[in-house]
C-alpha positions in Angstrom: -12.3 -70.3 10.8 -12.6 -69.1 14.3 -14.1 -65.9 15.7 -14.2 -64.6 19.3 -16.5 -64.7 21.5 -17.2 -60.9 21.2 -17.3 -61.1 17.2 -19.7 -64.1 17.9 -21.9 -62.0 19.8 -22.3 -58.6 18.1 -23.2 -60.7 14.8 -26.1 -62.7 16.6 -27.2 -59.0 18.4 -27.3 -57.4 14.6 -29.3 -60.4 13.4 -31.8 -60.0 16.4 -32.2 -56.5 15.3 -32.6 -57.1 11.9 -35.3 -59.9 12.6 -37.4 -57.7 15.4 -37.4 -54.7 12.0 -38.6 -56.5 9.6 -42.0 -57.6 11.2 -43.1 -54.1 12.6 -42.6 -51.7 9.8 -39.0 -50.9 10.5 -38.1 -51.0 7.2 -38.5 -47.6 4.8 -42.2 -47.9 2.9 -42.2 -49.6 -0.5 -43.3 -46.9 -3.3 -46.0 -48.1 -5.7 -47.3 -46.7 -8.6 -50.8 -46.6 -10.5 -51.5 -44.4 -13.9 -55.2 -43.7 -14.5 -57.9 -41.8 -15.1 -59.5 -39.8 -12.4 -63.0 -41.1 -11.3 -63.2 -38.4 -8.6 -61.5 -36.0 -6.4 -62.6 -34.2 -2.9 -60.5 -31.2 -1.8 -62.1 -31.4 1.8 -61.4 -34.4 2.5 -57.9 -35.0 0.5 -58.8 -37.9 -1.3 -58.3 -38.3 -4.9 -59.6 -41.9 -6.7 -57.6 -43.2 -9.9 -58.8 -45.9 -11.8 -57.9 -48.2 -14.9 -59.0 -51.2 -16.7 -57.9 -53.8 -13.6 -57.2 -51.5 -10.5 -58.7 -48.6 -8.1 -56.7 -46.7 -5.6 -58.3 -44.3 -3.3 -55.5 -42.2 -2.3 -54.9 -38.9 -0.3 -52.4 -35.9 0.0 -50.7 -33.9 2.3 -50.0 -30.2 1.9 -48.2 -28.5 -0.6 -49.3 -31.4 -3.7 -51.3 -29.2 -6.2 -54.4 -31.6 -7.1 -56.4 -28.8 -7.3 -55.9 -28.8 -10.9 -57.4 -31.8 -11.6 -60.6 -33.3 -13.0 -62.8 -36.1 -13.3 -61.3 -37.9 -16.7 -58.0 -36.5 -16.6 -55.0 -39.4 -16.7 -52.3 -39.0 -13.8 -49.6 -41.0 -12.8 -49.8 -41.4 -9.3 -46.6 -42.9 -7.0 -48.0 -43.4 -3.2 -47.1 -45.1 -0.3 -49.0 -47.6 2.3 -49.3 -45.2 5.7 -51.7 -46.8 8.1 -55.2 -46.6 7.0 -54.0 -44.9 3.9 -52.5 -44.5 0.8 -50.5 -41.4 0.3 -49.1 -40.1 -2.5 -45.8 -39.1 -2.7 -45.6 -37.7 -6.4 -48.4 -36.8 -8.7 -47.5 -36.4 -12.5 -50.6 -35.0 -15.4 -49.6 -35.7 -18.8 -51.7 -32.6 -20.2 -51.1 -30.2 -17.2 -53.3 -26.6 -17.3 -53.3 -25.9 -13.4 -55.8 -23.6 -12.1 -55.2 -20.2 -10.7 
């Protein structure tokens, strides 16, 4: 099978790119997920802390995501994302929801 030159080259330029992407977050973030109780919540300072029998995520929240509703106790299911220094969370689901006022 033969290919030209040209062919050749654009295949080893779009395997260059590919391999510089990879290694400095070029790719699109990897969702994870955690379901929990709360432990604790601070509105100040965004952050809201699920636990459960093996894991602990300290995560925080950008505008617009209505944890004001929650409690310490209350079970979420909580998908986030890694930003850099962070976890944010990029949708926040209550089981029993009665949102505050």
């Amino acid at each position: 099978m033969k290919t030209t030159t040209g062919k050749g080259i654009s295949i080893v330029f779009a395997l260059l790119l590919f391999a510089l992407a990879c290694p400095i977050n070029g790719m699109p973030p990897i969702p994870h997920m955690i379901r929990g109780g709360v432990e604790r919540i601070d509105a100040q300072q965004r952050e809201l802390v699920v636990t459960n029998g093996h894991d602990r995520a300290v995560l925080t929240w950008k505008e617009g995501t209505h944890a004001c509703c929650l409690k310490p106790g209350d079970t979420v299911k909580a998908y986030y994302r890694k930003a850099p220094g962070s976890y944010v969370i990029s949708d926040l689901r209550v089981p029993s929801f009665n949102c505050c006022n």
